[in-house]
N, C-alpha and C positions, 0 to 999 in steps of 0.2 A: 337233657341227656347230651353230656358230649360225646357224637359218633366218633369224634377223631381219635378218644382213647378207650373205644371200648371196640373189640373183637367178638365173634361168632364163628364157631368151629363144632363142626361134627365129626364124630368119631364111630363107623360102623364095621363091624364085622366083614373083613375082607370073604372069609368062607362062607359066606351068606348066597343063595341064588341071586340073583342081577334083580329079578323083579323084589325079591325082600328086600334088596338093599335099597330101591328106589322104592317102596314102602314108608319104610323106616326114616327115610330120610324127608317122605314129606308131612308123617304125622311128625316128629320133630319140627319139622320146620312151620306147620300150622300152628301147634303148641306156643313154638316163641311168638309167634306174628299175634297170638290171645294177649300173650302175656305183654308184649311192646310193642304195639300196634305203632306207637311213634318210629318203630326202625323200618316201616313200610311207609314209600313216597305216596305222591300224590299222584291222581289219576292222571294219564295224559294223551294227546292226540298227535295221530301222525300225521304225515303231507298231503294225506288224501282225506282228512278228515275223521279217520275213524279213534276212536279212542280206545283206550287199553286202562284196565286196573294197573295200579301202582305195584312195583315190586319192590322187595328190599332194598334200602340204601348204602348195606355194606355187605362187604365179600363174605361169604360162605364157604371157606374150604372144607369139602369131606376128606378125612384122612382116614387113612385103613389100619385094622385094630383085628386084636383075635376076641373072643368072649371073655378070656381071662383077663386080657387088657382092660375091656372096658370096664370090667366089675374093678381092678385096681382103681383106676382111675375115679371111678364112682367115687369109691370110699378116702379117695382122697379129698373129694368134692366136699366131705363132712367138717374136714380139720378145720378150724380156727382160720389159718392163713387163706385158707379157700370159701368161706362161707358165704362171702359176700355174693361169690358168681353163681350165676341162675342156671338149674341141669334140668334137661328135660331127657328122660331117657324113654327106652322102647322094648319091651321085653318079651318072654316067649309067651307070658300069660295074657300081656294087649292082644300079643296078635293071635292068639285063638280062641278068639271070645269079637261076637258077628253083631254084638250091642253093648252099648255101653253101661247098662244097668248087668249084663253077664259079668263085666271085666272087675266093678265094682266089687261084687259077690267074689269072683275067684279070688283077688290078689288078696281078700282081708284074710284067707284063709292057707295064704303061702307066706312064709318065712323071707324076710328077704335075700339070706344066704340061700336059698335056693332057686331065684330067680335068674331065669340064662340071659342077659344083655345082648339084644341085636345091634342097639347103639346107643349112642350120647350126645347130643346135644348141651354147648359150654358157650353161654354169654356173658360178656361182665368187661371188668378191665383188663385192657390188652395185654398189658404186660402179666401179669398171674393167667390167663389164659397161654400165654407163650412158653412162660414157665412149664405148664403141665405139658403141652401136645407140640411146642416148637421144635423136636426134634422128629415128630412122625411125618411120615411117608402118606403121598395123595392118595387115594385110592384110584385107580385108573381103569 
């Protein structure tokens, strides 16, 4: 994998509580580290000896988004030009469901136009990543 042309961008719901939004942003961000364990370094140690688990290799901007944003943006994730980039989303059905054999159950039984996006998770090549989300705003 070359890191140098491929980008990671999340996209959450600014009107989200603080603690949703740091939720959201790390079952997204556990999801990608399953799926490309390679864009997580290696373990390392500091001055004193202690070591630390390895963290991502490349930036993570969160950008701020409404629900209607992120569901566009999804469905843009589908087209042809976009296929290739890996979406990890987060939705109101993950997050009220306390196991993962419940979340299972629920979502086969919701529509996905009915599903509310808390956020999005977008890896892949920089440049079609830029294309969709280079124009939003950090979340701050």
């Amino acid at each position: 994998m070359d890191l140098q042309n491929e980008k990671c961008v999340m996209v959450i719901d600014e009107s989200l509580p603080t603690g949703m939004i740091a939720n959201t942003a790390a079952i997204m961000g556990i999801t990608l580290g399953k799926k490309f364990p390679e864009i997580v370094g290696s373990d390392v140690t500091d001055q004193t000896g202690c070591s630390h688990l390895g963290i991502i290799t490349v930036p993570v901007p969160i950008l701020k988004g409404t629900a209607a944003l992120i569901k566009e943006l999804r469905a843009k994730l589908f087209e042809p030009d976009y296929q290739e980039l890996c979406t990890a989303d987060f939705s109101d059905v993950a997050q009220s469901c306390n196991i993962y054999d419940e979340f299972i159950q629920k979502i086969a039984g919701v529509p996905e136009t009915e599903l509310q996006y808390f956020g999005i998770a977008i890896f892949g090549n920089k440049k079609k990543v830029n294309k969709l989300t280079g124009s939003m705003p950090l979340l701050r």
